[in-house]
C-alpha positions in Angstrom: 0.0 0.0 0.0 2.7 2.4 1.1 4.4 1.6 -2.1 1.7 2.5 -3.9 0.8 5.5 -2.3 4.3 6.7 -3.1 4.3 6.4 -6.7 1.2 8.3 -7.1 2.3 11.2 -5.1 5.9 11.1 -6.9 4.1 10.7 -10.4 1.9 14.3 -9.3 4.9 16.0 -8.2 7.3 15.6 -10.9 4.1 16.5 -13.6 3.7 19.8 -11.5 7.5 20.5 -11.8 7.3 19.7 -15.2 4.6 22.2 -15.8 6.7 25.0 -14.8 10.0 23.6 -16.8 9.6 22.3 -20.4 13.2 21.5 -20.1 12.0 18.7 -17.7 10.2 16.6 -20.1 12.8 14.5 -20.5 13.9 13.7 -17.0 9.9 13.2 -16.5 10.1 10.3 -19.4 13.0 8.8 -17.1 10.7 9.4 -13.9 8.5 6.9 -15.9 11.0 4.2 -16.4 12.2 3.8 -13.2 8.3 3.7 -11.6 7.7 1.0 -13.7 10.7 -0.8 -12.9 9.4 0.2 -9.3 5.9 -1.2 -9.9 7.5 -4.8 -11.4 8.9 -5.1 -7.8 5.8 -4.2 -6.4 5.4 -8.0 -6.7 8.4 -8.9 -4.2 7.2 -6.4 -1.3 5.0 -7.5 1.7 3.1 -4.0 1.5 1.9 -4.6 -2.3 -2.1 -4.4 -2.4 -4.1 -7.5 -4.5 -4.0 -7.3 -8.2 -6.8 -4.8 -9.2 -10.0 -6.8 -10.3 -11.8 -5.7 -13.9 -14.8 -3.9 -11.8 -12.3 -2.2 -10.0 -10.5 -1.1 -13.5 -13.3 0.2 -15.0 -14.1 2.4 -11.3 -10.5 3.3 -11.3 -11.5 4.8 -14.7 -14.3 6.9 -14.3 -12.1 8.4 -11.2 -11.3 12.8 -12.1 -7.7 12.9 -13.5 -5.7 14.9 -11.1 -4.6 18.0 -13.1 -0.9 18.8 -13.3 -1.3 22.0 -11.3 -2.9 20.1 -8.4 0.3 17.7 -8.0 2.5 18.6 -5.6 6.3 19.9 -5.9 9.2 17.8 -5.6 12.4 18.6 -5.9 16.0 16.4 -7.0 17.4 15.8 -4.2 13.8 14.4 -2.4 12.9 12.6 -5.7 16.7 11.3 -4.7 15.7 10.3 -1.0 12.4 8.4 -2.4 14.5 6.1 -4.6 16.8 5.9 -2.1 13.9 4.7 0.2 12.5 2.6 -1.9 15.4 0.7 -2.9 16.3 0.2 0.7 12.7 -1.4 1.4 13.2 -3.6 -1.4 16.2 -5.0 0.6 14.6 -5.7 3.3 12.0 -7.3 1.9 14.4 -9.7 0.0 16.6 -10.4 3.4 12.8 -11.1 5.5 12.3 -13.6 2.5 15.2 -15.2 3.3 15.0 -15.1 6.9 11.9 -16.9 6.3 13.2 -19.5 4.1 15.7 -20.9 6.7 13.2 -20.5 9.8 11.0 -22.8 7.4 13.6 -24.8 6.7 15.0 -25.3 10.6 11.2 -26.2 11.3 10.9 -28.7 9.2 14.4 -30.0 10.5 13.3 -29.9 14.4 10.4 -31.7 13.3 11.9 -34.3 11.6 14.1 -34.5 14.8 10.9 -34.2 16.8 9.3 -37.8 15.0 12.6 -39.6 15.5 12.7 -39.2 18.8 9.0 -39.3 19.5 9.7 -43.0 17.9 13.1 -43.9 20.0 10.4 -43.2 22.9 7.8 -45.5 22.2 9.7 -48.4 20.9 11.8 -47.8 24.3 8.3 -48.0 26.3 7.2 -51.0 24.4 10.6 -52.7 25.9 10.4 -51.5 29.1 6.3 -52.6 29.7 7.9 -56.1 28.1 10.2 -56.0 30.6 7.9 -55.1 33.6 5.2 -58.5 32.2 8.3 -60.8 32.2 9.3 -59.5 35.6 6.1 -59.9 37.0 5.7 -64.1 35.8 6.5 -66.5 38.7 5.5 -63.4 41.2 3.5 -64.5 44.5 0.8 -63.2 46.6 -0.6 -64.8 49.7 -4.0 -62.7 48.8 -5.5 -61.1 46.1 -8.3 -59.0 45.3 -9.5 -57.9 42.4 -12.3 -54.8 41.7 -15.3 -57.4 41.8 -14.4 -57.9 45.5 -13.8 -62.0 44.9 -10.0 -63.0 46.4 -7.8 -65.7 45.5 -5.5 -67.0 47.7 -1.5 -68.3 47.3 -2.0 -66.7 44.1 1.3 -67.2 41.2 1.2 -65.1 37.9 1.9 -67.3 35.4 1.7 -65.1 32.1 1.5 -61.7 31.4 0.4 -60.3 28.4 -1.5 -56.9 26.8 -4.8 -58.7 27.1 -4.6 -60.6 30.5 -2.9 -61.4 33.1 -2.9 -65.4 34.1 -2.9 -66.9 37.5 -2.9 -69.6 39.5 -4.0 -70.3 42.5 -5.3 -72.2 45.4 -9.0 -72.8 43.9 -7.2 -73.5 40.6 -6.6 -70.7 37.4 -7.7 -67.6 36.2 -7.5 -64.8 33.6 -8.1 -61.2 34.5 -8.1 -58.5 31.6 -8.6 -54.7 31.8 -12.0 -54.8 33.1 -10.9 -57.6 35.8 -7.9 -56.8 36.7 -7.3 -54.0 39.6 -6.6 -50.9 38.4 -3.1 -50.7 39.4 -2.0 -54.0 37.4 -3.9 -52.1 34.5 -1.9 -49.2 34.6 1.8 -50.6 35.4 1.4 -53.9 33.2 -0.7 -51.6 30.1 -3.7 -53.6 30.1 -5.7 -53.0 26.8 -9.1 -54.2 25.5 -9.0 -56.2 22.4 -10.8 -53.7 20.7 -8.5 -51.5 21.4 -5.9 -53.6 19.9 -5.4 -51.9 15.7 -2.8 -52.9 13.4 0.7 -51.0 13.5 0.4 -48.9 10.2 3.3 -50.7 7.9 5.5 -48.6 6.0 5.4 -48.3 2.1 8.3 -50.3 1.1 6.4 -53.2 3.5 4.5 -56.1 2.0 2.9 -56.4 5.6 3.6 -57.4 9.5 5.4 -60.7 8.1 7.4 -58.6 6.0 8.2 -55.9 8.9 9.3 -59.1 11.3 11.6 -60.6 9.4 13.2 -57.4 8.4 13.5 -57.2 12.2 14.8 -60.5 12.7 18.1 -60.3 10.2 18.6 -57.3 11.7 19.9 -59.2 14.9 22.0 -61.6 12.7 25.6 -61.7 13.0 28.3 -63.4 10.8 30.8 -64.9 12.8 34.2 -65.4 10.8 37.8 -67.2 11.7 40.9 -68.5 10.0 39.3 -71.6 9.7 35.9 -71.1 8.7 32.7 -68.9 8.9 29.1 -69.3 10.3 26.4 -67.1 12.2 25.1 -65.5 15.4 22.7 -63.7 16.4 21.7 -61.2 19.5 19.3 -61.7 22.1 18.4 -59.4 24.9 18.2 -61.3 28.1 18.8 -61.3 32.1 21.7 -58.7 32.7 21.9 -57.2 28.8 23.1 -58.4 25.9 24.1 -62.0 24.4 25.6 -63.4 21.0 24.2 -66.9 20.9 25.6 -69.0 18.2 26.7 -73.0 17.8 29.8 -74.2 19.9 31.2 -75.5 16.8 31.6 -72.2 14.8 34.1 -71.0 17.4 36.1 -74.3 18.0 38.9 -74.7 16.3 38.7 -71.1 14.8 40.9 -68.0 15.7 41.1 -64.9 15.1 37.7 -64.6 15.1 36.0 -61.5 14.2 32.1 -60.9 14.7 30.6 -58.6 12.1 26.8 -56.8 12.8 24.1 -56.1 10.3 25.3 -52.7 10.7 29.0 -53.2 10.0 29.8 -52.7 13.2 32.8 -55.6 13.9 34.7 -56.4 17.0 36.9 -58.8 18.1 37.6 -58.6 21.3 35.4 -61.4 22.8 35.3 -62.0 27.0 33.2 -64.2 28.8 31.9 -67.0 27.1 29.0 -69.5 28.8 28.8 -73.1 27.5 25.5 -74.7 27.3 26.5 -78.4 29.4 26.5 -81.0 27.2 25.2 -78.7 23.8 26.8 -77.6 20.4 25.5 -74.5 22.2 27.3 -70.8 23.5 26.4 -67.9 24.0 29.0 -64.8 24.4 27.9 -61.8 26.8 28.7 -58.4 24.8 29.0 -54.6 25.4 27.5 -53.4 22.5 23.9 -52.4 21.9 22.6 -54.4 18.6 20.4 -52.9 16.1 17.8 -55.3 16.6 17.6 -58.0 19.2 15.6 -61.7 19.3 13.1 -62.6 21.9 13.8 -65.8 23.8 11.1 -68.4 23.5 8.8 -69.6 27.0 8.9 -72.9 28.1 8.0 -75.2 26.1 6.9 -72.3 23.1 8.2 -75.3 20.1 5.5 -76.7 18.5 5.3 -79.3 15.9 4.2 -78.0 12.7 4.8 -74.5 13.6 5.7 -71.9 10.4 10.0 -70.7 11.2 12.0 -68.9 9.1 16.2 -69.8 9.4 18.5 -67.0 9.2 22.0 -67.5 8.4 25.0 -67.0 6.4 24.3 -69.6 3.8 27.5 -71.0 1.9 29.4 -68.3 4.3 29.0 -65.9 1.4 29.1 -63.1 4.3 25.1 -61.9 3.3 22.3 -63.1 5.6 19.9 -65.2 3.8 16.8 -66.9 4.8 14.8 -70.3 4.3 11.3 -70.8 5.2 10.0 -74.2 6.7 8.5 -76.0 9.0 8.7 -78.0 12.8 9.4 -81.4 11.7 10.0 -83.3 15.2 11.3 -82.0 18.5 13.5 -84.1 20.8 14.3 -83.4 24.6 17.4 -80.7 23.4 16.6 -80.3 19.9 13.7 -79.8 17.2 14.6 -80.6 13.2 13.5 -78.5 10.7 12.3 -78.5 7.2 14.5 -75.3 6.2 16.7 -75.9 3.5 19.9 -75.0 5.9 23.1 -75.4 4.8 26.9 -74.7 5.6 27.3 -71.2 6.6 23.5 -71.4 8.7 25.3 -72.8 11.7 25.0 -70.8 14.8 21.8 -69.6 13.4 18.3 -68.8 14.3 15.8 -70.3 14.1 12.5 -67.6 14.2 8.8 -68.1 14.8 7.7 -67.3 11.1 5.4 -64.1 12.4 7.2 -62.3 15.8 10.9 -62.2 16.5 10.8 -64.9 19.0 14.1 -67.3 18.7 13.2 -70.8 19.4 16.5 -72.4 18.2 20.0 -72.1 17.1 21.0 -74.3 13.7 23.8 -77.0 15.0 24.3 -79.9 12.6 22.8 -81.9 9.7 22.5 -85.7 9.1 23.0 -86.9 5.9 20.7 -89.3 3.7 20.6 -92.7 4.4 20.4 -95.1 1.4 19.6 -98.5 2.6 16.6 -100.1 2.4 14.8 -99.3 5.8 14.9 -95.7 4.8 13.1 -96.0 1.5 10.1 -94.1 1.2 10.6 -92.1 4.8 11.4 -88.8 5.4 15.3 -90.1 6.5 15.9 -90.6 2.7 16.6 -86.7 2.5 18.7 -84.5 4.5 17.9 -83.9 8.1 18.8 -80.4 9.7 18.4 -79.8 13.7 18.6 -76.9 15.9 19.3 -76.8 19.7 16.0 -75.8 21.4 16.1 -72.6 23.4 12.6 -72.7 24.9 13.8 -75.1 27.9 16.0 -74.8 31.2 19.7 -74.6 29.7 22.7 -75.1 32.4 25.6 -72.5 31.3 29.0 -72.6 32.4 31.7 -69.6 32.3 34.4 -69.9 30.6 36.3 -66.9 28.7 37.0 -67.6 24.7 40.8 -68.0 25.0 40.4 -70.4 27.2 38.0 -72.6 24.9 39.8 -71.9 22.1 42.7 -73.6 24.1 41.1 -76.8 24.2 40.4 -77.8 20.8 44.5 -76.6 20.0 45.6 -79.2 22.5 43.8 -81.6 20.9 45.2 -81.3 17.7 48.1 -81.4 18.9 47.6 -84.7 20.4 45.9 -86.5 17.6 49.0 -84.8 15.6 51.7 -87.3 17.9 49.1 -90.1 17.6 49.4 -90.4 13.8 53.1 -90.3 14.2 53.3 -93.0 16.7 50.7 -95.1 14.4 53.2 -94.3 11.1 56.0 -95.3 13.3 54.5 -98.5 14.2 53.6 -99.5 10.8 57.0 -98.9 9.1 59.4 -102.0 9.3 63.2 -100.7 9.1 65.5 -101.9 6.6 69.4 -101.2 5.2 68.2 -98.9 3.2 66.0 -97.1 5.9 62.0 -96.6 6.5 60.0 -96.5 3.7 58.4 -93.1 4.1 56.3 -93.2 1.1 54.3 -95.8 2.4 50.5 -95.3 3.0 49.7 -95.5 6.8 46.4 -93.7 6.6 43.8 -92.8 3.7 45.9 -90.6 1.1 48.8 -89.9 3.7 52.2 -91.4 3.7 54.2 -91.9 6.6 56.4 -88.7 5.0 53.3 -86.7 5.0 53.4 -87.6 9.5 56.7 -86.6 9.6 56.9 -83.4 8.1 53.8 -81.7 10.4 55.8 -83.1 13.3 59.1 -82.0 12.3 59.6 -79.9 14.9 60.0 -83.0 17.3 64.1 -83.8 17.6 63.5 -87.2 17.8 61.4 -86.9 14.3 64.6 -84.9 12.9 67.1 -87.4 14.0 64.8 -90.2 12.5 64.8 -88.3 8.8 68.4 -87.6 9.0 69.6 -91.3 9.9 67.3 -92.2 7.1 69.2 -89.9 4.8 72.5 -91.7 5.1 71.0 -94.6 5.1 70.0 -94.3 1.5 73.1 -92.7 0.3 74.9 -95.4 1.8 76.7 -92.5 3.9 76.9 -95.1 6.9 76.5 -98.8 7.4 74.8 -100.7 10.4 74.7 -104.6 10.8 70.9 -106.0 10.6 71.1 -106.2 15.0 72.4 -102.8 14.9 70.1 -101.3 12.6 67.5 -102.7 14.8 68.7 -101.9 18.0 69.2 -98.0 16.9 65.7 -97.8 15.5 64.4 -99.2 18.8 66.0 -97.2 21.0 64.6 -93.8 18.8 60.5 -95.9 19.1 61.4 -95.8 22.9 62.2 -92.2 23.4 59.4 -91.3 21.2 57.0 -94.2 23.0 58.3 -92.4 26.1 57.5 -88.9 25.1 54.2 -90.2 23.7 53.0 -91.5 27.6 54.0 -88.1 28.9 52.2 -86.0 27.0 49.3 -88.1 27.2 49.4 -87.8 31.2 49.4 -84.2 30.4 46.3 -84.1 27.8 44.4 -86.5 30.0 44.3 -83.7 32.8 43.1 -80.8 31.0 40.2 -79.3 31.9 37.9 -79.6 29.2 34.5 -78.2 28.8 31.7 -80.2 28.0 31.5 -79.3 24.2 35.4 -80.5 24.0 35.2 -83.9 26.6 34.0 -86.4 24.1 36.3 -85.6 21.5 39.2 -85.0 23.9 38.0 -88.9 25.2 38.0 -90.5 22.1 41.6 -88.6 20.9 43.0 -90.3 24.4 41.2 -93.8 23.2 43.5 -93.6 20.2 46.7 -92.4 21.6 46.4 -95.8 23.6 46.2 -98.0 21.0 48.6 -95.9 19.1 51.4 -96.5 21.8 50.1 -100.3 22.0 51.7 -100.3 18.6 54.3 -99.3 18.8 55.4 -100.9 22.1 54.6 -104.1 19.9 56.9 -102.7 16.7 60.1 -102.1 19.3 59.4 -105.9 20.8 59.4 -107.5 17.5 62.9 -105.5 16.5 64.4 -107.1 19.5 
């Protein structure tokens, strides 16, 4: 408006000046120029009126002309001051624009914030009230009562859910829901009505809920890797924080192990590790806050027939995959599956198709049986198992070195028992032992010495053998025999000691049977061997 007003009251001045000066015309023609470069701005400036409607035009004129005498004076140097003016509210209209721009713009930010955090919050509240039900199962009263004035005594909660809250007691069971259940247990367990209950809305890239849970679900997957092979993991929240669980057998035997999260996230420095007794089952307790975590199963949650999905790193490709399937049998520690799991899966989980509820972890796999009592069963195909997680498990503390330890010290034991069993086989001879000979599958008894030829007594063996064959020295048949012997008794004698050794480790339960059975054969190995140095006698 003011804009406006201005341009009028200019336009009457300068015609009255020019009235009085013909030798203005021309600066009057210039006047004109810069008002209408004046009026294009008009556009831009907050105190610009509405576009003049046709009515309005056609008012506007009928409207007296104001004659040139009328207009006011003006001279230079307040003409000056009005352009000067003007151009200075032009500015400011421009930098209020601006302003306005980033205050929109920081709005939209803090709102954005705003959601994030407004959705931090509620999936942090839908923890916690999971938290507060599980807390409150196995709980005991001597007496309660509930708003209808009935009371139960020696009263247990068994289950605790958004619907109702289960109980037993001395007259038997019951279920009490939000219009049951006292108000306080309403509020602190939130109680809802199930027609209350609606659908969370799903997000647009979302098939639906199925969709939603198993994007979930591989978010809590882990690949576990080592310089002897690779296989899977996955986080659970439980008692105290957080735990990787995963199958005894992807750690053993592996080092240098390095865990990597759906994130990215890796780390490597593993502490205390707890052994499930008697289970190709562990579970390590961690520092780090996943992205997603499982949901360990109830007692007893595995069903036969129920709908699971396996997640793993299938083939150890280093991508989680999964493999839908079926319940197929459960066993006292262990269910078997449908899913098509393969190498890679172990360690796994095993998910209730439609929640993120972890009823297993994927262990081992039996292979197809060919003869004829299997023809036309289910044993014909691959079977594929998983340790169940829905029952009481016994863990026992251990740290990873430590376990890793174990499975070292048996290698190294079964590594002297293939050397005592190769010595035992060989028969000496002028021209030495035959070292090429086969003592086990595709391995000769060379193949034995060389991955134990850091043993002296191994090196002393290979270099009389040496000069044997080149003829560098020469024994009589009794001497021959009575320097190999004496060699078969050091080693026979080295052999007993570190068996005495091996046999009192501490091994953990995962490790025993193994450990057990690579004692069994050391025995018969030095049984051998003490009949090989008889016979050279």
């Amino acid at each position: 408006m003011r804009s406006s007003y201005l341009s009028i009251g200019l336009l009457a001045v300068v015609l009255g000046a020019c009235k009085q000066k013909d030798d203005q015309t021309a600066a009057l023609a210039d006047l004109q120029a810069q008002m209408k470069e004046m009026q294009k701005g008009r556009e831009d400036s907050p105190f610009v009126e509405e576009p003049v409607k046709e009515e309005e035009k056609e008012e506007e004129s009928e409207t007296p002309k104001i004659s040139e005498s009328e207009l006011p004076k003006i001279s230079e140097s307040e003409f000056s001051d009005l352009k000067i003016e003007n151009k200075v509210l032009r500015g400011s209209v421009d930098r209020s624009k601006e302003t306005l721009k980033k205050s929109e713009s920081k709005i939209e930010e803090l709102e954005k914030t705003l959601e994030e955090l407004q959705k931090e919050f509620e999936e942090y509240r839908k923890k916690y009230v999971l938290k507060i039900r599980a807390k409150a199962e196995g709980m005991k009263l001597a007496t309660l009562e509930i708003p209808s004035g009935k009371i139960y005594k020696d009263v247990v909660i068994s289950e605790v859910t958004e619907l109702r809250i289960k109980l037993r007691h001395a007259g038997g069971a019951a279920s009490l829901n939000v219009d049951t259940a006292p108000s306080e247990w309403v509020e602190k367990y939130a109680l809802v009505s199930k027609e209350s209950l609606v659908p969370e809305p799903v997000a647009s890239g979302d098939a639906d809920g199925l969709e939603k849970a198993e994007m979930d679900a591989s978010n809590a997957i882990a690949i576990i890797t080592g310089d002897k092979g690779v296989g899977t993991g996955f986080f659970v929240e439980g008692k105290g924080g957080y735990y990787l669980y995963t199958a005894a057998h992807v750690l053993s035997g592996n080092e240098q192990l390095e865990v990597t999260t759906s994130d990215g996230r890796k780390f490597k420095n593993l502490g205390r590790l707890e052994i499930a007794e008697g289970e190709d089952l562990v579970r390590l307790a961690i520092g780090v806050v996943p992205k997603h975590a499982l949901e360990l199963p109830k007692l007893g949650q595995v069903q036969d027939g129920a709908e699971i999905t396996a997640f793993g790193n299938s083939g150890g490709g280093g991508v989680v995959n999964q493999a839908e399937g079926t319940v197929n049998g459960i066993g006292d520690s262990s269910f078997e599956v449908t899913a098509e799991i393969i190498q890679g899966n172990s360690g796994g989980a095993i998910v209730e198709r439609d929640t993120s509820v972890a009823l297993g972890v994927v262990t081992h796999a039996i292979a197809a049986r060919t003869d004829v009592w299997a023809q036309s069963t289910r044993f014909t195909k691959v079977r594929r198992f998983a340790a169940r997680l829905d029952r009481p498990i016994e863990w026992k503390k251990t740290t990873v070195f430590d376990f890793l330890k174990e499975p070292k010290a048996i290698e190294e034991i079964d590594r002297g028992t293939r050397l005592i069993f190769a010595l035992s086989m060989l028969q000496p001879s002028g021209r030495g032992l035959r070292l090429n000979t086969r003592v086990g599958g595709e391995l000769t008894a060379m193949d034995i010495f060389r991955e134990n030829s850091n043993m002296r007594a191994v090196q002393d063996l290979l270099k009389m053998n040496e000069e044997l064959g080149e003829r560098k020295i020469g024994l009589s048949k009794a001497d021959l025999k009575k320097q190999y012997a004496s060699y078969y008794r050091d080693l026979l004698s080295g052999s007993k000691t570190q068996s005495y050794r091996f046999q009192n480790l501490t091994m953990s339960s995962f490790h025993k049977k193994r450990s057990q059975e690579s004692l069994m054969w050391r025995a018969k190995a030095e049984m051998a061997l003490a009949a090989r140095i008889v016979a050279m006698r």
